[in-house]
Structures are given as structure tokens and as C-alpha cells.
C-alpha positions in Angstrom: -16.8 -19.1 -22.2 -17.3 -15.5 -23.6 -18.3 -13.2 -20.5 -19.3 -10.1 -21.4 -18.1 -9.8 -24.3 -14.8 -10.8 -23.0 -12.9 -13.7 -23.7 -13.4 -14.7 -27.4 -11.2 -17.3 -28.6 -8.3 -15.3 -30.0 -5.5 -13.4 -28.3 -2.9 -10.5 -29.1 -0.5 -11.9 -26.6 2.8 -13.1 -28.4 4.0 -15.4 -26.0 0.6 -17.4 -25.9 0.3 -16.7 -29.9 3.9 -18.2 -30.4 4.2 -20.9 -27.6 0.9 -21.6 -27.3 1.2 -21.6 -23.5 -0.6 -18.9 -21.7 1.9 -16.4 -19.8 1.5 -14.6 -16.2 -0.7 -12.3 -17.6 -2.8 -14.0 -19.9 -6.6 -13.6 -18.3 -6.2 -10.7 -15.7 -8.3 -8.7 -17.6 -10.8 -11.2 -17.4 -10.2 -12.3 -14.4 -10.6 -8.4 -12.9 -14.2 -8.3 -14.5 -15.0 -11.3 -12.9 -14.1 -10.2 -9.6 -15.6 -6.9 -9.9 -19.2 -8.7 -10.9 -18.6 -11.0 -7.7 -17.7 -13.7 -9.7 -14.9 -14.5 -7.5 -14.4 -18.5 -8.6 -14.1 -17.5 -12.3 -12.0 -14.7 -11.5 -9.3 -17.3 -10.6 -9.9 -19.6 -12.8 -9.1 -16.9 -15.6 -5.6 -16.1 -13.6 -4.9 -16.8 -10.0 -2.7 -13.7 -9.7 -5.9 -11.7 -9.5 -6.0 -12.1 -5.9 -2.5 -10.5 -5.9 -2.9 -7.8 -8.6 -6.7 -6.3 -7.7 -5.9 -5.2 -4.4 -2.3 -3.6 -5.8 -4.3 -2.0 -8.2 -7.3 -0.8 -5.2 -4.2 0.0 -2.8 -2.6 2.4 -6.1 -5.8 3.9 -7.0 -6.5 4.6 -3.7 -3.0 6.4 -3.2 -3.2 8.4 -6.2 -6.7 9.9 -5.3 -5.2 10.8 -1.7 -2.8 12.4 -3.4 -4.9 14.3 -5.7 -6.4 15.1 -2.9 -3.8 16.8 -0.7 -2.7 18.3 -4.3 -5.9 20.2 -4.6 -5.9 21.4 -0.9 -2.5 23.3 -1.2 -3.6 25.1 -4.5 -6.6 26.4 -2.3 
């Protein structure tokens, strides 16, 4: 299922290119644009580890732009 625009048939990943088996990473990005679009059931069926790696990447971004933050209110 291409969704969109995401998902064709073909891969660069080497492990699933040479084994044929997908590895731990295989989907996420798919999986991340599901789950941003509320598609939350095809989100982990395109990797399960979504539910593990969205909200590390929400609980980074949100770090970095306190950060920035506080950054900018020193310079001033």
C-alpha cells in the first residue's frame, strides 16, 4: 500500500536488500506519517517501535526548543 507517496515497493536498506528480512528500522518513517495523519493502526503495522520512537523524538524536539529558548534569553 503506497500512502502518500510513501511506501513503494523498493528499499535502500541493506540488511532488508540482502537478507530479505526487514530490520528494526525498516517502516518508521512510514509508520511516523501514519501516526502524524492519525492513522494510528497503520502506524504500527508499518513498525511497532513507533510507539517507542515518536514520543523520544516529541520529548527531544521539545528539549531542544526549550533550550533554544533559554539560549536566546541570555543573549538579550
Amino acid at each position: 500500500m503506497c500512502y502518500n507517496g510513501i511506501g513503494s515497493s523498493e528499499t535502500i536498506c541493506i540488511i532488508k536488500n540482502t537478507t530479505g528480512i526487514n530490520c528494526i528500522g525498516c517502516g518508521i518513517t512510514r509508520a511516523i506519517t501514519s501516526l502524524l495523519n492519525g492513522n494510528f493502526y497503520s502506524a504500527i503495522n508499518y513498525n511497532i517501535s513507533v510507539v517507542i520512537v515518536f514520543p523520544l523524538i516529541i520529548y527531544i524536539w521539545i528539549k531542544a526548543l526549550i533550550q533554544s529558548i533559554q539560549n536566546l534569553s541570555f543573549i538579550n
